[in-house]
C-alpha positions in Angstrom: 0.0 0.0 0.0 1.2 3.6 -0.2 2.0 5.7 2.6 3.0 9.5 3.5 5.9 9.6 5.6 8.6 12.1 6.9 12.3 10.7 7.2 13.3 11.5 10.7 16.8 11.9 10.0 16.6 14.6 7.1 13.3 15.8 7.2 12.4 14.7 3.9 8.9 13.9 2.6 8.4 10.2 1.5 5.7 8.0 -0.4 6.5 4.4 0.3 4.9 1.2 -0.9 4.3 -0.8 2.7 3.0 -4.0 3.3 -0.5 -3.2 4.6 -0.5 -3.1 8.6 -2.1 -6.2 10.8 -4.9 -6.5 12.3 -5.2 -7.1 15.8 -8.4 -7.4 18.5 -10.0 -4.6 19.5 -10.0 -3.2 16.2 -10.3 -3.1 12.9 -8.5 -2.4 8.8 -10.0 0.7 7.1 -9.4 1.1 3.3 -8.8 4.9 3.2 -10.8 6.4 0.8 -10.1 10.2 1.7 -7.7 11.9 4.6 -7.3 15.3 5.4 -3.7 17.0 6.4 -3.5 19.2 9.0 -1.7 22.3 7.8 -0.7 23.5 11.4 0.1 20.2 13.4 1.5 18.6 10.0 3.9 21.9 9.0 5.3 22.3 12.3 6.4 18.3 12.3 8.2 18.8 9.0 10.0 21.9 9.9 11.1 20.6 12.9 12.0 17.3 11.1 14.3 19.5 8.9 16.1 20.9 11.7 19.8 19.8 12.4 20.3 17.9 15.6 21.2 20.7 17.6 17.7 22.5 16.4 15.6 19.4 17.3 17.5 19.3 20.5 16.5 22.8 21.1 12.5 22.2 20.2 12.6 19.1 22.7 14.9 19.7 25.8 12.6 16.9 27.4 14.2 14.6 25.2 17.3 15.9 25.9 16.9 15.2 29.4 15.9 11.5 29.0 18.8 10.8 26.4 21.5 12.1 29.1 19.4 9.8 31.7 19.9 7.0 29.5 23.5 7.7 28.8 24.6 7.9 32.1 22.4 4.7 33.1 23.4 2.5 29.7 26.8 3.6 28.7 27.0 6.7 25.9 27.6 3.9 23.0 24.5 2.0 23.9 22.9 5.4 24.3 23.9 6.6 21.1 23.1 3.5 18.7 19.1 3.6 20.0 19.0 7.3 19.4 20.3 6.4 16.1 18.0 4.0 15.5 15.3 5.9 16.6 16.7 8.4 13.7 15.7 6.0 11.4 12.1 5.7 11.8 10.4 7.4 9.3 6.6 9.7 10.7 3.8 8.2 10.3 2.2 11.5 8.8 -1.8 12.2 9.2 -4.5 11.6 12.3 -7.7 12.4 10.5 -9.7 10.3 7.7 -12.7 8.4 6.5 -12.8 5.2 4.6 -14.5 1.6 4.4 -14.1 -1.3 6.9 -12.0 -4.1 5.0 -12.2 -6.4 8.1 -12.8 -6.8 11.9 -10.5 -8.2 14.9 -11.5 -10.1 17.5 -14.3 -8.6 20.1 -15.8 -5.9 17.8 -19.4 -6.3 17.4 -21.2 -3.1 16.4 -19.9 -2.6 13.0 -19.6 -5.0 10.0 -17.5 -5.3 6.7 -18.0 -2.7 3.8 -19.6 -0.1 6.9 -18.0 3.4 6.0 -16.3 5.1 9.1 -14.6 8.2 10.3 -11.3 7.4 12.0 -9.0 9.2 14.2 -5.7 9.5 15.6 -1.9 9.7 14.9 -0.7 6.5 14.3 -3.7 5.1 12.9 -5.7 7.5 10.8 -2.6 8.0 8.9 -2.3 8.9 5.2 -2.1 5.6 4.2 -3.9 3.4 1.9 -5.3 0.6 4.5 -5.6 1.6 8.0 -5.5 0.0 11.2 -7.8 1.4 14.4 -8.8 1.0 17.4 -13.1 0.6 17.9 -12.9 4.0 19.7 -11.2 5.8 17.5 -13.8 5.0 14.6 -17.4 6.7 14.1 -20.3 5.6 11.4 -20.4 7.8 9.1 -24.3 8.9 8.7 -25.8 8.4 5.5 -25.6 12.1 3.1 -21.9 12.3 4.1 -19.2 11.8 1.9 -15.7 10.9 2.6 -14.4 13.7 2.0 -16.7 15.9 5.1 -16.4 13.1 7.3 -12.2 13.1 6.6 -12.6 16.1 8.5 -14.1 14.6 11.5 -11.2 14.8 14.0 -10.2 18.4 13.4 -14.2 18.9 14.2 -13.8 16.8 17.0 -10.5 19.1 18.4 -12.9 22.0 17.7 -15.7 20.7 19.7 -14.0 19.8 22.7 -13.0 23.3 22.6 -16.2 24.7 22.6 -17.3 22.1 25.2 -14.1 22.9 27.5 -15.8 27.0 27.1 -18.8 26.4 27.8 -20.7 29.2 25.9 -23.6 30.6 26.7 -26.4 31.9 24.3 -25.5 35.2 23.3 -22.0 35.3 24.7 -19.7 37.7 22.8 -17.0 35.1 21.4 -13.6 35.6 19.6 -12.0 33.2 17.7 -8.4 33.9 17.5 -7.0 32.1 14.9 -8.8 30.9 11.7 -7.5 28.0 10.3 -9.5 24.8 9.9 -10.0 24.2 13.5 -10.6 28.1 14.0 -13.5 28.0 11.3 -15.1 24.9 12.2 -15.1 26.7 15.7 -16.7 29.4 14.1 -19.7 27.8 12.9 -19.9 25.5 16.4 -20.9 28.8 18.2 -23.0 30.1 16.2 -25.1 26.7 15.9 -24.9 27.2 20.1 -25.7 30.8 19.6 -23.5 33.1 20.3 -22.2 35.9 18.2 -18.7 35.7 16.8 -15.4 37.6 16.1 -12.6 35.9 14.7 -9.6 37.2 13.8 -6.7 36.3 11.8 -3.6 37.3 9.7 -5.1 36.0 6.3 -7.7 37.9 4.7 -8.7 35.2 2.7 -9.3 33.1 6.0 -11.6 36.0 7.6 -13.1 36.2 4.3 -14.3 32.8 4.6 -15.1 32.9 8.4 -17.6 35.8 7.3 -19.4 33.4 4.9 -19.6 30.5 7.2 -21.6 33.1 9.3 -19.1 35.5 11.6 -20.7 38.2 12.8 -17.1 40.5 12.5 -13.8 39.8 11.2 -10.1 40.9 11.8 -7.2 41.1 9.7 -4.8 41.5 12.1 -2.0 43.9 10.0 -4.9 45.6 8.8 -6.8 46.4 11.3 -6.6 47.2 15.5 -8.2 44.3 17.5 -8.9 46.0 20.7 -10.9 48.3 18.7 -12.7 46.2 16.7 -13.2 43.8 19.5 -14.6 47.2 22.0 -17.4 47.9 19.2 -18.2 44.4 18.9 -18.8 44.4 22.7 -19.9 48.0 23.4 -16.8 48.7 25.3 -17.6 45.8 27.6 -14.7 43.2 26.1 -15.4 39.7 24.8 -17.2 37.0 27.3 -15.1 34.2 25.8 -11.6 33.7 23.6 -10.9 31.0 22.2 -7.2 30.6 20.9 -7.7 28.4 17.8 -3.8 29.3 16.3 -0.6 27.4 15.8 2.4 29.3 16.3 5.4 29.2 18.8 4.6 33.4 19.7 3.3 34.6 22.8 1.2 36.6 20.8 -2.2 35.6 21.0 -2.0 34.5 24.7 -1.5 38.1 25.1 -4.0 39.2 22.8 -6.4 37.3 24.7 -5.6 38.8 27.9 -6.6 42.4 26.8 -9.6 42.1 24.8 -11.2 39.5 27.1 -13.7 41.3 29.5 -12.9 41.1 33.3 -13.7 37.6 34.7 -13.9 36.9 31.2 -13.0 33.1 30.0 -10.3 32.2 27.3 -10.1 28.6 25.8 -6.4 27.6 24.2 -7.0 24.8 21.8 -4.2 25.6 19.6 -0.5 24.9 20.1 0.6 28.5 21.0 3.2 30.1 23.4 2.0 29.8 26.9 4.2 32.6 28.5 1.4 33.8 30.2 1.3 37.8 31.6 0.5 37.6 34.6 -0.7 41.5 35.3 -3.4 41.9 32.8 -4.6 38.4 33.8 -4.2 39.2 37.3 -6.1 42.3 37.3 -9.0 41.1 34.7 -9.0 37.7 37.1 -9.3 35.7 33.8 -10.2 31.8 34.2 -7.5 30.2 31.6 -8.3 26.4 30.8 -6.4 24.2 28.3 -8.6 21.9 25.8 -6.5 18.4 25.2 -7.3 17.4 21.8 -10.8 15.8 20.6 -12.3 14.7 24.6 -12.2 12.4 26.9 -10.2 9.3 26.5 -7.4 11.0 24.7 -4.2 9.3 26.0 -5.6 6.9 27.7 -4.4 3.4 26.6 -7.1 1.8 28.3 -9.7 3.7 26.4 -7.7 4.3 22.7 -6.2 1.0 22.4 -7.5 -1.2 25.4 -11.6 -0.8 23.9 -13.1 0.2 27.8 -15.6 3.0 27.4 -16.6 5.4 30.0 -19.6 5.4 31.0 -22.2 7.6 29.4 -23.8 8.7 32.4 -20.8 9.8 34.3 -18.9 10.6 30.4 -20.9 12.5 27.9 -18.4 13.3 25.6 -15.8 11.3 24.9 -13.3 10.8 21.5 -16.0 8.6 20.1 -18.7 10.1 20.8 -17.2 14.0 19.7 -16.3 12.5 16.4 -20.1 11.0 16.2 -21.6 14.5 17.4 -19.5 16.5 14.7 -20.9 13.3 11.9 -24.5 13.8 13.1 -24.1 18.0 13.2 -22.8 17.4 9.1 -25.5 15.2 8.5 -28.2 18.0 9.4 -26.3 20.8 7.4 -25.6 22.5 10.8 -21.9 22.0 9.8 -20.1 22.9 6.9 -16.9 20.9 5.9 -16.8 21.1 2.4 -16.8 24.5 1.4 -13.6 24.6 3.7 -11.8 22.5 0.9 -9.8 24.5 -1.3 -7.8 21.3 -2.9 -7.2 18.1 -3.4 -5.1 15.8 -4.4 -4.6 11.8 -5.2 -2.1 9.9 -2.5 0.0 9.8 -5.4 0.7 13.1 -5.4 0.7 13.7 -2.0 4.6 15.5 -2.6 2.6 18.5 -4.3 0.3 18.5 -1.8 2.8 19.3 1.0 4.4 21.6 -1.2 1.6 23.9 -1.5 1.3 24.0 2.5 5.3 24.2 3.2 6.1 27.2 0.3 2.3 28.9 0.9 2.4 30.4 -2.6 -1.1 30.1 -3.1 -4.0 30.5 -0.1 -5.2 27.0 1.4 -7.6 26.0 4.2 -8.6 22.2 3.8 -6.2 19.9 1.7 -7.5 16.7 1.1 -6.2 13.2 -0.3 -7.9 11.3 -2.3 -7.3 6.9 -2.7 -8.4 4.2 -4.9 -10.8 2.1 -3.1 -10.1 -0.4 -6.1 -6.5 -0.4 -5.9 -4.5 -4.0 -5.3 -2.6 -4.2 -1.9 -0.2 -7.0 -1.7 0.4 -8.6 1.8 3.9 -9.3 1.1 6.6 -6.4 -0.2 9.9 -8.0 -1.5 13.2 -5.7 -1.0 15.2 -8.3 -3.2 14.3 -11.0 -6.0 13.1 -13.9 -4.4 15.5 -16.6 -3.7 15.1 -20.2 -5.3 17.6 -21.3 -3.5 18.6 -20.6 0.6 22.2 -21.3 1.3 22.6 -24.7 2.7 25.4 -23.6 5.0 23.4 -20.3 6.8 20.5 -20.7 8.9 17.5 -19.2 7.2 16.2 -16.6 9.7 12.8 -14.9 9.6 11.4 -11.9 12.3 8.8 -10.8 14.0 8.4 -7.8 15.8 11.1 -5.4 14.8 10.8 -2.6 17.5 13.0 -0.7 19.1 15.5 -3.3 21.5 15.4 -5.7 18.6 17.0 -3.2 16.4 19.8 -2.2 18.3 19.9 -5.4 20.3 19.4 -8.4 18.1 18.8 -8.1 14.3 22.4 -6.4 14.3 23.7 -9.4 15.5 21.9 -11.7 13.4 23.0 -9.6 10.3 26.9 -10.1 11.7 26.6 -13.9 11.7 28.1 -15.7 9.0 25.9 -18.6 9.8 22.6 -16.3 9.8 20.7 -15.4 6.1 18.2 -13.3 6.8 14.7 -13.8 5.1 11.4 -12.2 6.3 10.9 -9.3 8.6 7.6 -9.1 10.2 5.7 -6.4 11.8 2.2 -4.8 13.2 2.8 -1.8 10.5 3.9 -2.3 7.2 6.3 0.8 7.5 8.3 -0.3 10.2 8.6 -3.5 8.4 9.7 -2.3 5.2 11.9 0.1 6.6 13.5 -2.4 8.8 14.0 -5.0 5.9 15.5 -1.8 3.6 18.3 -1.4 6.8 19.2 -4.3 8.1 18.5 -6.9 4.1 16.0 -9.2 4.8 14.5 -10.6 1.5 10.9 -9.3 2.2 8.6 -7.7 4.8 5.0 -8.5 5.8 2.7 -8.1 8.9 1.8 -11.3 9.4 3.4 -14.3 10.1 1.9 -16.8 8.0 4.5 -15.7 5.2 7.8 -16.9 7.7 5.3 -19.9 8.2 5.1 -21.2 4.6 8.7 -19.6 3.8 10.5 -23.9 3.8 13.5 -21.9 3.7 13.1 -20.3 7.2 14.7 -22.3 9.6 14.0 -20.4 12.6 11.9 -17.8 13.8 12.8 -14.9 16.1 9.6 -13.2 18.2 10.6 -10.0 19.7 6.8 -8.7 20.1 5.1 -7.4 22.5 4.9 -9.8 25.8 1.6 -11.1 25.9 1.9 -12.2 21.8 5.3 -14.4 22.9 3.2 -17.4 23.3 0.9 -17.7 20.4 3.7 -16.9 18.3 6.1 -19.7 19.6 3.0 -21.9 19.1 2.4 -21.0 15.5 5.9 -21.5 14.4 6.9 -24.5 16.6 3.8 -26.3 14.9 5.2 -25.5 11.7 8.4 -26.7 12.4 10.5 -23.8 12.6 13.0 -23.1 15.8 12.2 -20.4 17.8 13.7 -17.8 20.0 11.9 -15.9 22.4 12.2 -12.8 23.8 11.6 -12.8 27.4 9.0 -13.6 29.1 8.4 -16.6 27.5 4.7 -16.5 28.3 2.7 -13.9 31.0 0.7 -16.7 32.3 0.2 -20.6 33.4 -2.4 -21.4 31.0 -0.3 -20.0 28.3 3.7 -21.9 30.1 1.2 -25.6 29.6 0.4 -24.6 25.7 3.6 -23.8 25.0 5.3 -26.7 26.4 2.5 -29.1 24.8 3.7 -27.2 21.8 7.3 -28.0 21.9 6.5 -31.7 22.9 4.8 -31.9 19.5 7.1 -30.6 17.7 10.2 -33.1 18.9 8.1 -35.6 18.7 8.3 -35.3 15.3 11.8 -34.0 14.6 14.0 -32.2 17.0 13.2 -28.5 17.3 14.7 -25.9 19.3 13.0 -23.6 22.0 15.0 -20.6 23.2 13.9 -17.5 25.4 16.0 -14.2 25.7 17.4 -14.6 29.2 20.8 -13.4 28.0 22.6 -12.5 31.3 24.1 -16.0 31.3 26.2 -15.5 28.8 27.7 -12.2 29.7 31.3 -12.5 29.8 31.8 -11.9 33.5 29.0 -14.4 34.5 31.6 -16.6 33.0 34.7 -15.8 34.5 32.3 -16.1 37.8 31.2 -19.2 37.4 34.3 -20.6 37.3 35.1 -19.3 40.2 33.1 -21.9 41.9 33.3 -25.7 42.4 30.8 -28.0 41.4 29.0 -29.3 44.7 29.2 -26.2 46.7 26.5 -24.8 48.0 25.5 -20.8 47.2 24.4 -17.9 48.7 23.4 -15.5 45.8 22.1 -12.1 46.1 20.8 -10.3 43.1 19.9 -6.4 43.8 17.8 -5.0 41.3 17.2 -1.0 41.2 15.1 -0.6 38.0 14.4 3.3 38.2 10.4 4.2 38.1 8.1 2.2 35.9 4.6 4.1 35.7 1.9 2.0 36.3 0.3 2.9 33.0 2.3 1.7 30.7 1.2 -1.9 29.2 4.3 -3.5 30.8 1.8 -3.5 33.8 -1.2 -4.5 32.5 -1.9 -8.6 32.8 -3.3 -9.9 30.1 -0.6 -7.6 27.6 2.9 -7.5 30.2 2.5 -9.3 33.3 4.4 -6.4 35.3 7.8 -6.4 36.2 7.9 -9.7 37.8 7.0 -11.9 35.0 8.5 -9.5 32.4 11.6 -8.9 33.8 12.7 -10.4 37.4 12.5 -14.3 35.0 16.0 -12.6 33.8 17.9 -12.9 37.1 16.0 -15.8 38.6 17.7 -17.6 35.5 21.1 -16.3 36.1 20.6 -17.8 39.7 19.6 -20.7 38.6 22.8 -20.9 36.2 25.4 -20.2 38.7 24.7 -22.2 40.9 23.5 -25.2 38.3 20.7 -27.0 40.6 17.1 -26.9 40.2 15.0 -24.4 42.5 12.3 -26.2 45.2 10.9 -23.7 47.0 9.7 -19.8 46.4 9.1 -17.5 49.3 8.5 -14.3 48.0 7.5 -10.5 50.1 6.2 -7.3 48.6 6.8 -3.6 49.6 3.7 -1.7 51.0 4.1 1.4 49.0 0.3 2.4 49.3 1.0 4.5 45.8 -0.7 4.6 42.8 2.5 5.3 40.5 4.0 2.6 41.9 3.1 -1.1 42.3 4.3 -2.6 45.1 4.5 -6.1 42.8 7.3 -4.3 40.9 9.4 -3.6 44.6 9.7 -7.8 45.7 12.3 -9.9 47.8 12.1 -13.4 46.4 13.6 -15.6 47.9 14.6 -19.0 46.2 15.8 -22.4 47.3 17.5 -25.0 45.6 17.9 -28.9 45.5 21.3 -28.6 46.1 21.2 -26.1 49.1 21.9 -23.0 47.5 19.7 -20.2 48.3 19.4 -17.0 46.3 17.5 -13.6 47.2 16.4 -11.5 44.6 15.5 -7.9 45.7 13.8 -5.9 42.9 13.1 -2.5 42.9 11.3 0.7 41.1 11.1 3.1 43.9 15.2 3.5 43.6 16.6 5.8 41.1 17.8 5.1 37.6 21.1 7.7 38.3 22.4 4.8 41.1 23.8 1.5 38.9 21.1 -0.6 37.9 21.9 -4.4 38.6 24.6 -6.0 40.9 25.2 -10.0 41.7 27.1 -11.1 45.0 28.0 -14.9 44.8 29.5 -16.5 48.1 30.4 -20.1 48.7 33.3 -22.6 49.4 35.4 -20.1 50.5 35.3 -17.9 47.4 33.4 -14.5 47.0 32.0 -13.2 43.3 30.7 -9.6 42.9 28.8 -8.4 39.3 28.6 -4.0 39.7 26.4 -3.6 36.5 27.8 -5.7 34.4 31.0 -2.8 34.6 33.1 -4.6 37.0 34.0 -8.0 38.4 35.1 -8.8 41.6 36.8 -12.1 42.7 38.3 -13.3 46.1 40.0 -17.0 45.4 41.6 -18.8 48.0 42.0 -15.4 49.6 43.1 -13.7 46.6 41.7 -10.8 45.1 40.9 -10.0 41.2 39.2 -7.2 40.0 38.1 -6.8 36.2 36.8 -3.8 35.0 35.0 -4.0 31.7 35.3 -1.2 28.5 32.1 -1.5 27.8 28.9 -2.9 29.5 28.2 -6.1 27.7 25.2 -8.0 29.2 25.4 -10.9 27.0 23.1 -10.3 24.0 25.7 -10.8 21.1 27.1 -14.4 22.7 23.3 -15.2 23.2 22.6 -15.1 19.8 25.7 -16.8 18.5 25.2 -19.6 21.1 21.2 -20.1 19.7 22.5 -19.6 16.0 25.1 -22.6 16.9 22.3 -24.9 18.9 19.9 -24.5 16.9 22.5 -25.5 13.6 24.3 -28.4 15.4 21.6 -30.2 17.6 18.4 -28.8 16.8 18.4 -28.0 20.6 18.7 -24.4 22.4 21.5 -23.5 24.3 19.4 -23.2 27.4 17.7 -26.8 28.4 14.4 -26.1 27.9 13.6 -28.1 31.7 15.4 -24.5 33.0 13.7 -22.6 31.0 10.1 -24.3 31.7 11.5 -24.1 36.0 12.6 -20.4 35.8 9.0 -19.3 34.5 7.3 -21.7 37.8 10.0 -19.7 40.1 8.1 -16.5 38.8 4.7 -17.6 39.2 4.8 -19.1 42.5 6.3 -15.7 43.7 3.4 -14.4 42.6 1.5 -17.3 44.0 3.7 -16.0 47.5 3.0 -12.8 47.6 -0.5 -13.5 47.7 -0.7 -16.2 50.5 1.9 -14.7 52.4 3.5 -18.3 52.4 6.1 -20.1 51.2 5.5 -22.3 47.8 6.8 -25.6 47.2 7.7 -26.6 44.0 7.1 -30.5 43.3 10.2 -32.0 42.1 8.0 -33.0 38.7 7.0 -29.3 38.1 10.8 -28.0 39.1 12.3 -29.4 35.6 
């Protein structure tokens, strides 16, 4: 499918043929038939995208702030290659469009194949051929209203949670600073609530065409004085209400507001504007100032956006949904005009000219809209190189899925590096990070679903760096179709889905021997070596693992059950299996203690003391924490047994006392074992068939991890039957 994207790195507008993106539950594909581009939101993304490092760095000194976080936590080289591969994500341009609903995921029940839909949102009403979105993030589009109106359906959605966020009143004295799309739709949402309107802007053309969508007065700023025009609009008395519909950096219309808003007088900032607020004339008028966030309720909330949970329409009136529905409905009844806003349009194909028009301004514009052929053939799978007859017989034939971020910098470069590795398919939820991701690092072709690695006989093994909750069902599908897999971890987030998986792998060597291996890659770190070593077979360990994570929020989807697990199955299964490896025996018992944080930002799941025996009498305590801070070192290992002492400081430093002698490594660069981890699997996996982790440790290290949970609950210590330890 085609696509309108920005190059991160240079700025550059791009139109790229993508596989189409995947569809997952709780929503559903939309072929686009018409989107709309933002001419504020959109222009200010390019320009900035144009800007050198230094000016991007300037624009977002949050940013800035994290990447020196990181730096000093990770190392600068590890630092520098994810902003660098960050840098090469292209934009997903767009957030506002209309089209028909080419299918449906799992749990959506209210709309059906071929119904024609608004949908919203950056990321997902993108300009883009097919479309995926989430069920609250889509409207019906009532009958009378073409693609094209209801393409404008989110910018009428921003405008309307304006309006409710002001609260008019009928016959309130309203200015509307700023007329662009958003400022004109604003326009006519007033007067439809009665009250009379002023708008003002720099265009004339733009005033021009608020005066025919009804304005009561216009402004050219230039041209004309505001405060005068705004003092005979309101008889001296100043306007009841402002509303700041513009998009610029300046302080200027914050400060406009402030003098030609009457005294305990409201003013409404929908648009991105400066915000340096001056305090005397807003002190002395005692002006209410609120902020609208974007189209209502639900906005940046992942449980509502992405998760499918309404809020209740009792308690919620307006939400995302049910704006975008009320701005359809208000179209539908001619009480809003859309299309006389559009002043061109172009076909996706020409989308370059498009964005031309809006970045060089030659020629007025208000709405810009793309056009797409519902008609045109989409192809699931987009081959970067002729197709192969023929793999190599002496590379392993390698296929992807789930090509975000870690997997970038952390394991397709390895895989590319290995002489024994040919890369094949690259798989991922949007067909643009898989394309782009194929195009970097060679893979043959790119898709979004995995059925295409499936059926490829030349993939040998598959690697799943996905989202945690997917891990499973993944590892299913391709050990069933013979394929090896490797994992990243968690293996699985939950019992039900540990007993499917190892059914799975039973299967599968029952028929020929097939390789299982999860991501747990601090084993093979080159100073849990050298530890290990230090150590006789037979002797019994204490272990202590110390943990400080920095702050996880609680809202993020590592948290939530059914899609992360939280920090204790998605993270602390790590360094229970380095424990497990150093002191080779197989764990018994789990006794495991959370803290009682009583906080909302913070679980208190994500702040344990596990505490694990072993059949051989080696005990080791795991203390994990998020209420520490990321500035201290994250991770450090104390080993003591048989008279020898063993100390891991971040994976920096080694520590070693041997028959009372003392060795201290220090390390140039943090290595945590990710590049051994996938030369060891590409190895196993060629030689025996086998991983390089037994897959009894693998299966015992998940069991540690749930009866911790199990612990924590009880309060009591959990036994773990001898049969269920391996």
């Amino acid at each position: 499918m085609l696509q309108v994207v920005q190059n991160v790195r240079n700025g550059q507008l791009e139109l790229r043929e993508v596989p189409p993106p995947a569809l997952l539950p709780g929503g559903l594909l939309v072929r686009t038939a018409a989107s709309i581009i933002s001419p504020g939101t959109e222009k200010m993304v390019l320009e900035l995208g144009k800007k050198s490092l230094i000016g991007k760095a300037r624009e977002r000194p949050d940013l800035v702030r994290e990447v020196i976080g990181r730096a000093r936590a990770h190392g600068i080289a590890k630092t520098v290659q994810s902003v660098m591969a960050k840098m090469d994500q292209a934009l997903q341009l767009g957030y506002s469009a209309a089209g028909v609903v080419q299918d449906i995921g799992p749990g959506i029940v209210d709309l059906k194949i071929g119904n024609r839909v608004a949908i919203a949102g950056a990321g997902y009403a993108s300009h883009a051929e097919v479309n995926f979105v989430p069920r609250n993030l889509t409207a019906l589009i009532p009958d009378g209203v073409s693609f094209e109106e209801a393409a404008y359906s989110t910018l009428a959605a921003i405008a309307m949670q304006g309006v409710r966020v002001a609260r008019p009143e009928l016959g309130e004295l309203v200015v509307v600073s700023g007329l662009g799309l958003i400022g004109l739709i604003t326009v006519q949402l007033l007067k439809a609530n009665g009250c009379r309107v002023l708008g003002i802007d720099l265009n004339v053309d733009k005033v021009e065409q608020g005066l025919r969508l009804g304005m009561d007065e216009g402004v050219v700023l230039d041209a004309d004085d505001p405060q005068q025009a705004v003092d005979r609009f309101s008889n001296g008395r100043g306007a009841d209400l402002t509303l700041i519909t513009a998009g610029t950096s300046s302080n200027q219309p914050i400060e406009l507001a402030g003098e030609i808003t009457r005294r305990k007088g409201r003013i409404v900032v929908v648009g991105a504007v400066g915000m340096n607020i001056p305090r005397d004339v807003y002190y002395r008028k005692e002006l209410e100032l609120r902020v609208s966030m974007s189209y209502g309720p639900g906005r940046y909330d992942r449980s509502y956006e992405e998760g499918g949970l309404d809020y209740p329409y009792d308690y919620v009136r307006w939400t995302e949904r049910r704006n975008l529905e009320s701005v359809l409905d208000l179209m539908h009844c001619g009480r809003l005009d859309v299309r006389s806003l559009t002043t061109h349009r172009f076909p996706i194909a020409n989308a370059a000219a498009a964005y031309d028009l809006i970045q060089k301004g030659k020629e007025s514009y208000v709405g810009v809209i793309l056009e797409y052929d519902l008609n045109r053939p989409q192809e699931k799978v987009v081959r970067i190189t002729p197709s192969i007859e023929h793999k190599r017989i002496d590379r392993l034939g390698v296929g992807f899925v789930g090509a975000g971020n870690y997997s970038s910098v952390h394991l397709i470069p390895h895989l590319r590096s290995n002489n024994e590795v040919q890369l094949l398919g690259v798989v991922s939820a949007t067909g643009l990070n898989a394309k782009q991701k194929a195009e970097k690092f060679g893979f043959n072709y790119c898709a979004t679903e995995i059925q295409p690695l499936l059926d490829d006989a030349a993939v040998d093994a598959i690697i799943i760096g996905t989202r945690h909750s997917t891990h499973a069902g993944f590892t299913i599908q391709a050990l069933d179709a013979g394929k090896h897999v490797f994992v990243e971890k968690p293996m699985v987030v939950s019992e039900e889905q540990l007993d499917a998986v190892i059914d799975a792998y039973n299967s599968a060597n029952a028929k020929r021997p097939t390789g299982l291996m999860v991501g747990l890659n601090r084993r093979f770190a080159p100073m849990v070596t050298r530890l290990k070593e230090v150590f006789n077979a037979g002797d019994a360990l204490q272990m202590i693992y110390r943990v400080n994570s920095g702050g996880i929020p609680t809202s993020t989807w590592l948290h939530e059950a059914h899609e992360g697990g939280g920090m204790l199955i998605g993270e602390m299964c790590h360094f229970i299996d380095l424990m497990q490896f150093i002191c080779g025996e197989r764990p018994v018992s789990v006794y495991a203690q959370s803290l009682a944080n009583n906080s909302q930002k913070v679980s208190d799941h994500d702040n344990l003391t596990i505490v694990v025996s072993f059949n051989g009498g080696s005990v080791g305590t795991l203390c994990y924490n998020t209420v520490g801070n990321s500035a201290f070192p994250k991770e450090r290992v104390e080993v003591y047994g048989g008279g020898n002492v063993g100390l891991i400081d971040d994976f920096r430093s080694l520590e070693i006392i041997k028959r009372g002698k003392p060795i201290r490594i220090k390390a140039a660069n943090q290595d945590k074992g990710q590049k051994r981890e996938v030369e060891e699997t590409i190895k196993s996996f060629r030689a025996s068939g086998a991983g390089p982790i037994p897959f009894e440790e693998l299966v015992a290290g998940m069991k540690v991890v749930f009866a911790a949970r199990q612990s924590v609950a009880s309060g009591q210590p959990v036994t773990l039957p001898q049969s269920d330890a391996v």
